[in-house]
VMD Tcl script that draws the C-alpha trace (Angstrom):
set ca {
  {20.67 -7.20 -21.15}
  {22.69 -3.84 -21.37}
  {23.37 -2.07 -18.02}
  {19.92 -0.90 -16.26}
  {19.20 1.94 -14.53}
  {18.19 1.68 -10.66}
  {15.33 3.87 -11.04}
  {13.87 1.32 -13.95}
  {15.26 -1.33 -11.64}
  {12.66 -0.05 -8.80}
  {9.77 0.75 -10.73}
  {9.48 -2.63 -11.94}
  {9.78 -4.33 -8.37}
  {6.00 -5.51 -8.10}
  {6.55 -5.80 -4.67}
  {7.74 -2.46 -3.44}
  {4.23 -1.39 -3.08}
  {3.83 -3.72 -0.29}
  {6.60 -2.76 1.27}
  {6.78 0.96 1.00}
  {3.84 3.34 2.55}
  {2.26 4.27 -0.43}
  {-0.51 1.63 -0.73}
  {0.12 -0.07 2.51}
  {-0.77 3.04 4.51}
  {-3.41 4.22 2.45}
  {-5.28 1.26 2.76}
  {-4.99 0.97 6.42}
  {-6.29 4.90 6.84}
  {-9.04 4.35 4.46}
  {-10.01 0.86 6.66}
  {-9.77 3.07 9.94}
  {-11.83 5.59 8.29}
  {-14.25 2.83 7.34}
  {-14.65 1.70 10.43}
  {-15.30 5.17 12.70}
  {-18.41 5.58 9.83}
  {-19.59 2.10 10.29}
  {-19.97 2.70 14.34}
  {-21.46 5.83 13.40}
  {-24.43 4.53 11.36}
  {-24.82 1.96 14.07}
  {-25.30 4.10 16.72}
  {-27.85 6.49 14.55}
  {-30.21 3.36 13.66}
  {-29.88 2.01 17.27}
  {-31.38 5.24 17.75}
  {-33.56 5.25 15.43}
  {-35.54 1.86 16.43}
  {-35.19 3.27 20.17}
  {-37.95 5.69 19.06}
  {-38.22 8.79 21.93}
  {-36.09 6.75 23.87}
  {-32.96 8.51 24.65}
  {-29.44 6.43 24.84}
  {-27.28 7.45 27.32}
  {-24.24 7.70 26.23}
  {-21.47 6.52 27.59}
  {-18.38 8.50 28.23}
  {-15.86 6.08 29.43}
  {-16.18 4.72 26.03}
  {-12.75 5.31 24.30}
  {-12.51 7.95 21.46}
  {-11.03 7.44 18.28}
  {-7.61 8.85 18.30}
  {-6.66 11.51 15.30}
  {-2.77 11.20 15.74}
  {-1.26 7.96 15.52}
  {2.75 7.04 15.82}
  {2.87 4.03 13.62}
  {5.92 1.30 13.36}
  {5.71 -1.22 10.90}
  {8.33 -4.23 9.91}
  {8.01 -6.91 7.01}
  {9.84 -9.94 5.89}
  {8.78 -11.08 2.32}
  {10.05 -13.49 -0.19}
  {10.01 -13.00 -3.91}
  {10.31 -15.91 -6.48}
  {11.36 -12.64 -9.16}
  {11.90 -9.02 -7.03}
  {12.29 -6.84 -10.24}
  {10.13 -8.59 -12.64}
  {13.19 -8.77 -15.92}
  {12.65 -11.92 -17.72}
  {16.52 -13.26 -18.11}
  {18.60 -10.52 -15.89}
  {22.30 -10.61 -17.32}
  {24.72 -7.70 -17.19}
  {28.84 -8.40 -17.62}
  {29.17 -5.36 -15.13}
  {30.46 -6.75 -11.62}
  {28.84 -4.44 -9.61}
  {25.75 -6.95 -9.71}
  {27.58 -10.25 -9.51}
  {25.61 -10.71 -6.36}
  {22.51 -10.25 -8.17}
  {19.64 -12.84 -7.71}
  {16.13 -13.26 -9.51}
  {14.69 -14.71 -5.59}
  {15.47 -12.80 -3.06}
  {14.64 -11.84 0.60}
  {13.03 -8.54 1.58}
  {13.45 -6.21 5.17}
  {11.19 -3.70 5.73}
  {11.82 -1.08 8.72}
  {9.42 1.77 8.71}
  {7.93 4.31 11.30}
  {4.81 7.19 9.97}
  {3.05 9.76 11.75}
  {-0.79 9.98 10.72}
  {-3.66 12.52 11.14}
  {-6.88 12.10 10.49}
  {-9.14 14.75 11.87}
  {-12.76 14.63 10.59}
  {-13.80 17.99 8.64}
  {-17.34 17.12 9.46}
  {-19.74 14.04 9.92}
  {-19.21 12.77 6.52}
  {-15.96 13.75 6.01}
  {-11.71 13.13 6.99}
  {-9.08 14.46 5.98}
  {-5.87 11.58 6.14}
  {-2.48 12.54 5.70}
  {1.21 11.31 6.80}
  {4.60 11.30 6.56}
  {8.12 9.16 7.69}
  {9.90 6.42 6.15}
  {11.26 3.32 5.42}
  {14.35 1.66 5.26}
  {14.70 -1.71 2.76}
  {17.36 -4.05 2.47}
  {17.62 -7.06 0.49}
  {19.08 -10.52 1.40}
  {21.61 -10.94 -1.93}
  {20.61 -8.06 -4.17}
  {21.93 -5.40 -1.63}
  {23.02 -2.98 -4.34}
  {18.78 -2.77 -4.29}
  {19.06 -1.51 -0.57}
  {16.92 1.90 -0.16}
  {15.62 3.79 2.18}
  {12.64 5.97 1.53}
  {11.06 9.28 2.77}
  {7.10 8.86 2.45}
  {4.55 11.92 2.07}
  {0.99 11.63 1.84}
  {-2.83 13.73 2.26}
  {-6.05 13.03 1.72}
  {-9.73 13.68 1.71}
  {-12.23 11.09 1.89}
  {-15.73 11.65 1.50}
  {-18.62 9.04 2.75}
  {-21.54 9.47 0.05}
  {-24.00 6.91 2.01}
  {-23.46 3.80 4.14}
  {-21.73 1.86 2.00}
  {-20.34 3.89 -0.52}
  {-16.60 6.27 -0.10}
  {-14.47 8.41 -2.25}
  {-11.10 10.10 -1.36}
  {-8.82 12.47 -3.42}
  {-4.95 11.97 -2.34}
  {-2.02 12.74 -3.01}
  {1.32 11.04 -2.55}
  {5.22 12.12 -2.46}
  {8.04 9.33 -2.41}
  {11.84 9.91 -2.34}
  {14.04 6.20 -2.80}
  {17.67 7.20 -1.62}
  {20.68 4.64 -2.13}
  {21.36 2.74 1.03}
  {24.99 3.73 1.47}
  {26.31 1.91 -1.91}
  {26.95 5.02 -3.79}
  {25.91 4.87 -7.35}
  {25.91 0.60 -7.59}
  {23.91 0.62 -10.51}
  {23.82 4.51 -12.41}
  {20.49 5.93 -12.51}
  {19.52 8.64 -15.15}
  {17.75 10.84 -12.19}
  {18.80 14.42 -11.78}
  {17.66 14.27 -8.70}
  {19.30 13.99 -4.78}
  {17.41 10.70 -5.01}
  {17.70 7.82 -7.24}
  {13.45 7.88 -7.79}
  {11.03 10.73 -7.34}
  {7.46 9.91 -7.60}
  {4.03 11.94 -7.29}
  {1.14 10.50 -7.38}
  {-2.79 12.46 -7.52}
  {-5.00 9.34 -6.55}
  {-9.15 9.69 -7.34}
  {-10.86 6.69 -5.96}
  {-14.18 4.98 -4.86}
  {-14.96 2.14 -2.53}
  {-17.79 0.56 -1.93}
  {-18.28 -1.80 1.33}
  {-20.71 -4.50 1.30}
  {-21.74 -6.53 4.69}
  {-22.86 -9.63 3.61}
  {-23.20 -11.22 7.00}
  {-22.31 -10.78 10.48}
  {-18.67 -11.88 9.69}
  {-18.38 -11.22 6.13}
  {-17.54 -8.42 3.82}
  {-16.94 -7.30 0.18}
  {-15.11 -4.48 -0.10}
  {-14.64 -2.94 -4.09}
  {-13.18 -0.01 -4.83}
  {-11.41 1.42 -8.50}
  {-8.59 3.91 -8.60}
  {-7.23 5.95 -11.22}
  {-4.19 7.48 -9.95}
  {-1.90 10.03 -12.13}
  {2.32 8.60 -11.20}
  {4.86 11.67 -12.27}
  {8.03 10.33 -11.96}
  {11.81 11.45 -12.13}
  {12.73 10.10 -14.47}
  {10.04 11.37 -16.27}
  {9.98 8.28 -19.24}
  {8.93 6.56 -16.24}
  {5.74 8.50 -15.45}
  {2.44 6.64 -15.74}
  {-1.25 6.01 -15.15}
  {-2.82 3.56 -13.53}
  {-6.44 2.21 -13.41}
  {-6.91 -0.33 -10.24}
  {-9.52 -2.22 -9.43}
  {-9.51 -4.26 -6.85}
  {-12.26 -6.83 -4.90}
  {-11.49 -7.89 -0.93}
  {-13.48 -9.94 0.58}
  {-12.88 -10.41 4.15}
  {-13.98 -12.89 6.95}
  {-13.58 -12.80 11.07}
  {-12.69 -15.85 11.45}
  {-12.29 -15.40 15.82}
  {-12.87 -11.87 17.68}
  {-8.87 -11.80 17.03}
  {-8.53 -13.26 13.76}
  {-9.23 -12.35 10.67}
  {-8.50 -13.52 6.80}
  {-8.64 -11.61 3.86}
  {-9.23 -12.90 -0.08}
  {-8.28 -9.99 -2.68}
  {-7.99 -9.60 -6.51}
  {-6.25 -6.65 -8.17}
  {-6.11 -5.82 -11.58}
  {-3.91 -3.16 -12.89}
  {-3.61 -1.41 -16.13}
  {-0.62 0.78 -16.47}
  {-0.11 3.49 -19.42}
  {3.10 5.15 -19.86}
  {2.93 8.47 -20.81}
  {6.90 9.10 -21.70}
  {7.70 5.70 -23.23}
  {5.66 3.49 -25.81}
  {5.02 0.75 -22.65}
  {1.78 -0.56 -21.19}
  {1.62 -3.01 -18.46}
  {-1.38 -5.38 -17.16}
  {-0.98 -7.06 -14.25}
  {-3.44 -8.90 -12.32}
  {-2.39 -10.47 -8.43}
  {-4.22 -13.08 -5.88}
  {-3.48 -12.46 -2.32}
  {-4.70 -14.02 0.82}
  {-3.90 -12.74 4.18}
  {-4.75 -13.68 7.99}
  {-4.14 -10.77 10.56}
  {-3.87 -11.89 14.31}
  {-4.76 -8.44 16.24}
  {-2.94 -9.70 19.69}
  {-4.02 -6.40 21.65}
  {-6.07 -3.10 20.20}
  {-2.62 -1.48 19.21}
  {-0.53 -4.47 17.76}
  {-1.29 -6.80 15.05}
  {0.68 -9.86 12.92}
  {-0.02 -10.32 10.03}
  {0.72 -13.24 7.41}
  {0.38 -12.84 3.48}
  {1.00 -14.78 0.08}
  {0.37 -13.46 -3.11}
  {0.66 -14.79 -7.04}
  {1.19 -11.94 -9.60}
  {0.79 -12.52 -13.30}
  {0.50 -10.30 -16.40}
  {2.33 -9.36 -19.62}
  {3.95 -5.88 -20.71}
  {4.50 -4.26 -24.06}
  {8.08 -3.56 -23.27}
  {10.58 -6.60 -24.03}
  {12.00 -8.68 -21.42}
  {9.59 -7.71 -18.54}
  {8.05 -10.88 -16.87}
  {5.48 -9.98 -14.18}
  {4.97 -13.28 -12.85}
  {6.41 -13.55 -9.52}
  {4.92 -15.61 -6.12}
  {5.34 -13.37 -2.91}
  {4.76 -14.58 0.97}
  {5.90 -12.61 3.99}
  {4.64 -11.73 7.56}
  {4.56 -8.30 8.44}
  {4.27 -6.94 12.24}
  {2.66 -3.65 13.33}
  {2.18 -1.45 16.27}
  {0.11 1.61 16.63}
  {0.99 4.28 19.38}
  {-1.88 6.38 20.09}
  {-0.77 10.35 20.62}
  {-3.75 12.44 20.86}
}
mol new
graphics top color blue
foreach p $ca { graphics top sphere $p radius 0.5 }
foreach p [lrange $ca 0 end-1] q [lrange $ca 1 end] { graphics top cylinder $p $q radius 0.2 }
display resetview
């Protein structure tokens, strides 16, 4: 294969998603979101079957907070980090380069999420993250991560949220390893205006389905790398112990390229377990099987993933 640029390099990693803020930190807002309306229409049908009775509230109860310090850190290993079928290049600059590989994940996010009203919140944040790799280090990145939202509950069980995302992937320090085509001060620029709805499902005490499809809108420098996705994606989640919980999720993704004659399905199985050892920090283990095909030669999306990922939330205000 002829000499590849590290912006095409990155946009076929299937697992930078996981380990930059984009979808991990969307999810987790939309989750804690979730949860503030679920305690909500508790309290209103406790009241409710109370009759005239009035509930006393009560005020030691703690709040939830609207400004959150977060620090996340991830190990993961990839049976095939940048998904090219048959990676060859005569250029020594990647001698080092392997098809398995070991992933670090450093990163630290401030999030807000005031509610606009009862039905309501508006998400957004912003930091970074700093990757390195275990062989492939002319992959090393660090990243600055942008992101706003509004999400909307329509009834009990039913959410939709408007976003919109900013990522920045700077070379870690290895000047220009592998030359990228990017006018840009970084290597890969990417936008992305997210329209999505979720549905939440209790099926028992301890169980729940949780659906939701995305179309999201990716304009990317460089731009015959800019996109559009349609997600959908089915969770379905179990407490397991008041500190435990496991996760079962499949995503399917269709990607359309809208500056190249490239489409990509993928579809991935992931199963997680989440230990939350106090209210603010949580460990989290994860394995996941991708699998798919692309229009565009040499591209092999098939890659096994497992990692653990630790996270601590500091409560501001």
């Amino acid at each position: 294969m002829q000499l590849v640029s590290k912006a095409f390099l990155f946009l076929t990693v299937s697992a930078i998603e996981t380990l930059t803020a984009t979808s991990v930190f969307a999810s987790e807002l939309e989750e804690k979101q979730n949860k503030e309306s679920e305690e909500t229409n508790y309290t209103a049908t406790e009241e409710e079957q109370l009759g005239d009775i009035q509930v006393i509230s009560d005020e030691r109860k703690k709040q939830p907070s609207t400004v959150d310090l977060l620090f996340r850190s991830s190990l993961f290993s990839s049976s095939n980090i940048t998904s090219i079928e048959d990676f060859e290049t005569d250029d020594p600059r990647l001698d080092n380069f392997e098809r398995s590989d070991i992933s670090f994940a450093n990163g630290i996010f401030l999030v807000a999420t005031p509610s606009l009203d009862t039905n309501t919140n508006l998400m957004a944040y912003g930091g970074g993250n700093f990757v390195r790799y275990g062989n492939s280090n002319s992959l090393d990145y660090n990243s600055i991560n942008l992101g706003v939202g509004i999400q909307r509950q329509f009834n009990s069980k039913v959410f939709g949220e408007l976003s919109w995302r900013h990522d920045r992937l700077y070379d870690a320090g290895n000047g220009n390893e592998i030359i990228s085509t990017n006018d840009s001060d970084a290597f890969l620029v990417d936008n992305v205006v997210e329209l999505s709805v979720q549905r939440q499902d209790r099926l028992s005490e301890k169980l729940t389905l949780n659906s939701t499809y995305a179309l999201a809108g990716h304009i990317v420098n460089p731009d015959e790398l800019s996109y559009i996705r349609n997600e959908l994606d089915f969770a379905l989640r179990y407490q397991l112990a008041s500190k435990w919980q496991s996760e079962l999720g499949y995503q399917v993704t269709l990607d359309s390229f809208t500056e190249a004659d490239r489409t990509d399905f993928q579809q991935q199985l992931q199963g997680t377990i989440t230990y939350q050892a106090t209210e603010d920090l949580f460990i989290e283990g994860l394995i996941a099987y991708n699998f798919g095909n692309s229009t565009l030669e040499g591209i092999d999306p098939d890659e096994f993933q497992a990692g653990i990922r630790v996270g601590y939330d500091l409560e501001l205000f």
